[in-house]
C-alpha positions in Angstrom: -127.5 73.8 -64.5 -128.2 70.7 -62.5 -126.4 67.6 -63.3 -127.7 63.8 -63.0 -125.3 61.8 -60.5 -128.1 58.5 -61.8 -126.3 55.4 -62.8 -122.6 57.7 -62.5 -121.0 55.2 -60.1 -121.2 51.6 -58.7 -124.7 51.1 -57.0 -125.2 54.8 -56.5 -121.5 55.7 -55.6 -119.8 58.6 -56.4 -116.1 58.2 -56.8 -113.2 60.8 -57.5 -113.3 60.6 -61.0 -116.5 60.5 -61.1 -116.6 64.4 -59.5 -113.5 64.7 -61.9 -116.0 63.9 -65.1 -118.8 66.2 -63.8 -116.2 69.3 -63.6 -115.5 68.0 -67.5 -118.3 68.3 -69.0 -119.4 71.3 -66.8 -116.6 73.5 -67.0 -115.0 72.4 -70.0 -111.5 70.7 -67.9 -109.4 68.4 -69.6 -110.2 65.2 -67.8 -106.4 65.0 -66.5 -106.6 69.0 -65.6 -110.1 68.2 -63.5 -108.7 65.4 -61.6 -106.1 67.5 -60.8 -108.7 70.1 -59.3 -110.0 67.7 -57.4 -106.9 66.1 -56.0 -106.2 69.3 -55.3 -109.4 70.6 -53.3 -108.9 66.9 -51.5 -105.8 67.6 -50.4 -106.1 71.1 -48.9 -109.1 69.5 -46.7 -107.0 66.5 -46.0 -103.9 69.5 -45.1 -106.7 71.6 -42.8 -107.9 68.4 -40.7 -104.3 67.2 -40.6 -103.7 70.1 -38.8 -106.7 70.0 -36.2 -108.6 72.7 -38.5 -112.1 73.0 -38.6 -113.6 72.9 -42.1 -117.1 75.0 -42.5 -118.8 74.9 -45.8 -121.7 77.0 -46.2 -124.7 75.2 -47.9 -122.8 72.3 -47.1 -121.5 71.4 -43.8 -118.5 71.5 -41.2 -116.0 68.8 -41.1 -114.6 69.1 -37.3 -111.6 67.1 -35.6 -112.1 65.7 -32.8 -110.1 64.0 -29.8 -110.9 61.1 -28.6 -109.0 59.7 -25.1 -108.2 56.1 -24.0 -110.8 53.9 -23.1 -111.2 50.0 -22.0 -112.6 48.0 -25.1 -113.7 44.4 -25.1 -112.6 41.9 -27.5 -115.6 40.8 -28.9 -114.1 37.1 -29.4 -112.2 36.1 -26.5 -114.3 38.8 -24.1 -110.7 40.1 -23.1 -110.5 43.6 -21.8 -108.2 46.0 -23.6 -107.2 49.5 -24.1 -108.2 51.3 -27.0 -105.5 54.4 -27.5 -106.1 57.9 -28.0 -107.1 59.2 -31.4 -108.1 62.1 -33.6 -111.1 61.2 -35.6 -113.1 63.6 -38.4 -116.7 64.2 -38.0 -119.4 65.8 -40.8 -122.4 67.9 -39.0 -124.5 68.8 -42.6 -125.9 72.3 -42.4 -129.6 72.5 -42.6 -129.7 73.5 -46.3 -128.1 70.2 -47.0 -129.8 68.4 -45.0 -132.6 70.1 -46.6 -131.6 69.1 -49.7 -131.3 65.7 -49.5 -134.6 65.1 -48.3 -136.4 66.7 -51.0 
């Protein structure tokens, strides 16, 4: 069964309760009990990455953590050099089948 995301969001954007209303209708959730699903799936991604886990969705994609050292930066007003600190940031890498997907 293939659902229509058209007109589901602002200008073509999908929120969380917007997934949360999908799940609804499709699997027959209360509208609370769906949200909750999908807080739920949310946070055990947001858990994994927390934790420097790799993420790998098949059909979908891998959400990776990556490190990220220090590095001289330039403030873009006053043309000031300055150090950017170390981070962790999240990157997506769509699988093929997505990618696919998306630009059928």
């Amino acid at each position: 069964m293939r659902i229509s995301i058209v007109n589901r969001g602002l200008r073509g954007i999908m929120r969380k309760a917007d997934v949360a209303n999908i799940i609804c209708e499709k699997v027959g959730l209360s509208k609370t009990e769906a949200m909750d699903r999908v807080e739920d799936v949310l946070n055990i991604l947001k858990e994994s990455l927390k934790k420097g886990e790799a993420i790998k969705i098949a059909g979908f994609g891998n959400f990776i953590v990556r490190s990220k050292g220090e590095r001289k930066g330039r403030n873009p007003r006053t043309g000031e050099e300055i150090a950017i600190t170390p981070r962790r940031v999240v990157t997506f890498r769509p699988s093929q089948l997505f990618k696919k997907h998306v630009n059928s």
